[in-house]
N, C-alpha and C positions, 0 to 999 in steps of 0.2 A: 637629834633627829626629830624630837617633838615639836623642840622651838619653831620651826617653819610653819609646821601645823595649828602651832595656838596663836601665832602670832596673823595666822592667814582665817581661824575662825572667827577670833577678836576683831579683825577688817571686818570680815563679811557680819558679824551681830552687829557693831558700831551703827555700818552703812544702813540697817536693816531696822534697827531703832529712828536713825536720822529719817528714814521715809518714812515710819509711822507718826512721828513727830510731824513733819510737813504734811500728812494725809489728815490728820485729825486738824491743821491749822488752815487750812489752804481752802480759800474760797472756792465753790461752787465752777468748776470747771467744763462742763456737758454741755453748754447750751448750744455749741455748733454741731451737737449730733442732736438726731431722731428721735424726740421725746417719747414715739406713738410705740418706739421698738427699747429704748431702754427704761422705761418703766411705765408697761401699760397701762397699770393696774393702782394708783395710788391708793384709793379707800383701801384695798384689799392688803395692803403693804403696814395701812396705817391699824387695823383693827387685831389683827393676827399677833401671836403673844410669842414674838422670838427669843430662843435661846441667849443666852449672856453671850455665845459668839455670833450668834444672828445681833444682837444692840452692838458689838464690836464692828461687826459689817456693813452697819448703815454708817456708823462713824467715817470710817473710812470709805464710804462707796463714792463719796465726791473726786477726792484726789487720786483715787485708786484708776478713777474714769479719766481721768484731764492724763495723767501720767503714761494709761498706756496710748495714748496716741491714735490716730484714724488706720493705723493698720491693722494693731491689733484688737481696734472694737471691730472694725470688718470679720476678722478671720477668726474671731470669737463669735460674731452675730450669724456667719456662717455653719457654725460648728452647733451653736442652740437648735438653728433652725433642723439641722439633718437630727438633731435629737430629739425633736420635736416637742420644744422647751419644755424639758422635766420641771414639775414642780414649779410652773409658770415664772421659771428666771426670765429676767431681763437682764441681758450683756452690764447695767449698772449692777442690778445685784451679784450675779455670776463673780464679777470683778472686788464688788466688796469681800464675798464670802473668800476669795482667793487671799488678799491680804490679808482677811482677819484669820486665816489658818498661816499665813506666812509672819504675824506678828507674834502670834502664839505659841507655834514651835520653835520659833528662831529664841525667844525670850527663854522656855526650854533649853532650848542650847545653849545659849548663853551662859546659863547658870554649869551644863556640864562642861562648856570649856574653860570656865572659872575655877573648876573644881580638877583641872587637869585629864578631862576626860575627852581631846580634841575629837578621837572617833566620833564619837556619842554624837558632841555638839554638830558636826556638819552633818553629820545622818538628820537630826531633827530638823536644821535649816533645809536641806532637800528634802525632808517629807511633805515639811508644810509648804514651799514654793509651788512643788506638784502634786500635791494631793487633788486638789481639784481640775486638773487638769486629765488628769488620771479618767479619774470618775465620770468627767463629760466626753472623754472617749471612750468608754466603756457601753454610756447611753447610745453613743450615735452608731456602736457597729452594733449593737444589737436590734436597734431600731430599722436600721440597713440591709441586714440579716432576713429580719421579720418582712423586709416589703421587697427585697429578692425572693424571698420561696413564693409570696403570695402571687407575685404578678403574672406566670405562666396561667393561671387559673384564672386569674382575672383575664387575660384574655380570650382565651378559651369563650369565655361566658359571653364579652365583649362580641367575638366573633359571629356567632350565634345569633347572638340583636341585633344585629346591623344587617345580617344575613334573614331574619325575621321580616324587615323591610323598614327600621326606626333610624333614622338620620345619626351621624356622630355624636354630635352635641347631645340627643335623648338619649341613646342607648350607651352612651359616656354616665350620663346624670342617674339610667335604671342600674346599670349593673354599681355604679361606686354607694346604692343605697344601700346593698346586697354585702360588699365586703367591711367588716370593722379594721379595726389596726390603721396603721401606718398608712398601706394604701389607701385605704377610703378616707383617711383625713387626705392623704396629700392631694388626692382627685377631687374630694370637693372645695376643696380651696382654688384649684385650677378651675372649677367651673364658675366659682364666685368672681374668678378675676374676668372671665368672659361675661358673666352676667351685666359685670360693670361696664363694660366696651373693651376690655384688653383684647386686641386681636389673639386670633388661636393659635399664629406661630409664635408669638410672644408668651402668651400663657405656657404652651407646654415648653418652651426656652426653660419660663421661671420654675417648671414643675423639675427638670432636668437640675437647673441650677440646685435648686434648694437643698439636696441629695449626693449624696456621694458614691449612690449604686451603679455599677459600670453597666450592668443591666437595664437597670433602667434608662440610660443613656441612652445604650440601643435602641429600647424601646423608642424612646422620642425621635430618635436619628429616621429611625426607618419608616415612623408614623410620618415625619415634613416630608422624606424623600418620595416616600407613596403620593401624598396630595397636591405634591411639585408635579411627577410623572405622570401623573390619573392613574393609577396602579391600583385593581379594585383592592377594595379594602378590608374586605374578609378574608380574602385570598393574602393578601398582606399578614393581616393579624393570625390565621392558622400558622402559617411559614413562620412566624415571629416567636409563637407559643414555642413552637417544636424546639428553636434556635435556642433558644433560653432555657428550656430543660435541658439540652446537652451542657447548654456550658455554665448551668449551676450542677450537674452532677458529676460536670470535669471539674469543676472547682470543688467540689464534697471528696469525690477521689482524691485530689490534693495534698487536702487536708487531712484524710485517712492516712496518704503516704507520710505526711510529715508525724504521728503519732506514735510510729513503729519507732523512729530512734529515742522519743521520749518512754514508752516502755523499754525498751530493751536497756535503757538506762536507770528507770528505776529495778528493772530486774539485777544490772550489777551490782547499785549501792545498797539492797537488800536480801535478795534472796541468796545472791552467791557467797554474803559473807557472812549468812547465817548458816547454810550450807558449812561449807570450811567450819565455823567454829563446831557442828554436832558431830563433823568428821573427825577431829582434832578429839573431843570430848570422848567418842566412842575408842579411838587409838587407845589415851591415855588409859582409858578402863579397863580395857582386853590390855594391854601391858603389865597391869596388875600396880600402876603405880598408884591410880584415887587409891583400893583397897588399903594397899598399905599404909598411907597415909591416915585414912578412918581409924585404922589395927592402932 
């Protein structure tokens, strides 16, 4: 029964070794992607004193980058971006630090399916495959999270300035100086792309784009369909605010509902069967059989 197993983690360490080998030999692979988005920062990359698996991840951050291909540096560069590059990765590092966790645990492995432990060994090759995978989904709904609650409020204020008598573009540029977090970076990067000539249906596209909030989506949907129709614009953005606290407090109820079967199920696998055993304990003592036992 085991033989299947060791002889299928031995494949997967083999294969898993063979790419570390090719990642540490393999010429410099990058240069048809976006130097300004995969590694923006070189001084900063070079002066900084990385851990033995950060010097493992620069190793590997060449082939690590050519291997995974233009799809997944896309849907990786997208994934930074709604995270709003934790710890100033760039999709080349992101990608290093990914192998050098997939070279390390597998090598891990490796040794526990040598030693006959096949469990063990593919648990550590799927830890270190997704570990960081993990992690940068973790930053992006939190970060997601943070500029869904903020944004009704932000409008609200938006509302108000525009209604004061200050043009979009101004009373866009007063209120995003007024919010921190998520929203206010992602707004003012939207006003820099206008600064520069991006047209404004193109900028809030890329504000839309960059994000993953279905919220914020709205938001932008309704803000083009407004300056498409002439639909004033305060009147827009109140109706907008209101619209978007329902349906993040329908989605908070949601998530309330779903928490009742995660309690009610750690109430089984604890309190019911602590229960039963002080039941059980109190029987056997009023039966008189502990005492005798003590006697």
């Amino acid at each position: 029964m085991l033989a299947p197993l060791v002889a299928v983690g031995l494949a997967a360490s083999f294969a898993l070794a063979f790419v570390g080998v090719r990642m540490m030999r393999s010429p410099v692979g990058w240069d048809r992607f976006d130097g300004a988005l995969l590694d923006t920062d070189p001084g900063r990359r070079r002066d900084e004193r990385p851990s033995p698996i950060g010097h493992l991840a620069r190793r590997l951050e060449p082939f690590a980058l050519s291997l995974a291909g233009d799809h997944w540096v896309s849907h990786y560069r997208r994934k930074l971006q709604a995270a709003g590059r934790p710890e100033n990765l760039t999709v080349r590092a992101f990608l290093g630090r990914k192998a050098a966790f997939t070279a390390v645990f597998g090598s891990a492995g490796l040794l526990f399916l040598l030693q006959g432990n096949p469990f063990i060994g593919l648990l550590l090759v799927t830890i270190g495959f997704f570990v960081q995978d993990l992690w940068l989904r973790g930053a992006v709904r939190k970060r997601q999270d943070r500029l869904t609650r903020d944004l009704p409020d932000f409008l609200d204020v938006l509302s108000i300035t525009v209604d004061a008598g200050l043009g979009f573009v101004s009373a866009f540029s007063r209120v995003a100086d007024a919010f921190e977090g998520p929203l206010g970076e992602e707004i003012e990067t939207t006003l820099q792309q206008m600064a520069l000539g991006m047209p404004r249906r193109d900028a809030l596209d890329g504000l839309r784009r960059r994000n993953e909030s279905e919220i914020l989506d709205a938001f932008v949907t309704a803000l083009l369909q407004a300056e498409e129709l002439g639909a004033p614009l305060t009147k827009t953005l109140r109706s907008l605010a209101d619209d978007l606290r329902e349906t993040w407090h329908q989605e908070a109820r949601r998530e309330a509902s779903k928490a009742v079967p995660k309690v009610s199920m750690i109430v089984a696998f604890t309190f019911v069967p602590a229960s039963i055993m002080v039941i059980v304990a109190a029987m056997v003592v009023s039966s008189g059989l502990g005492s005798e036992q003590f006697l």
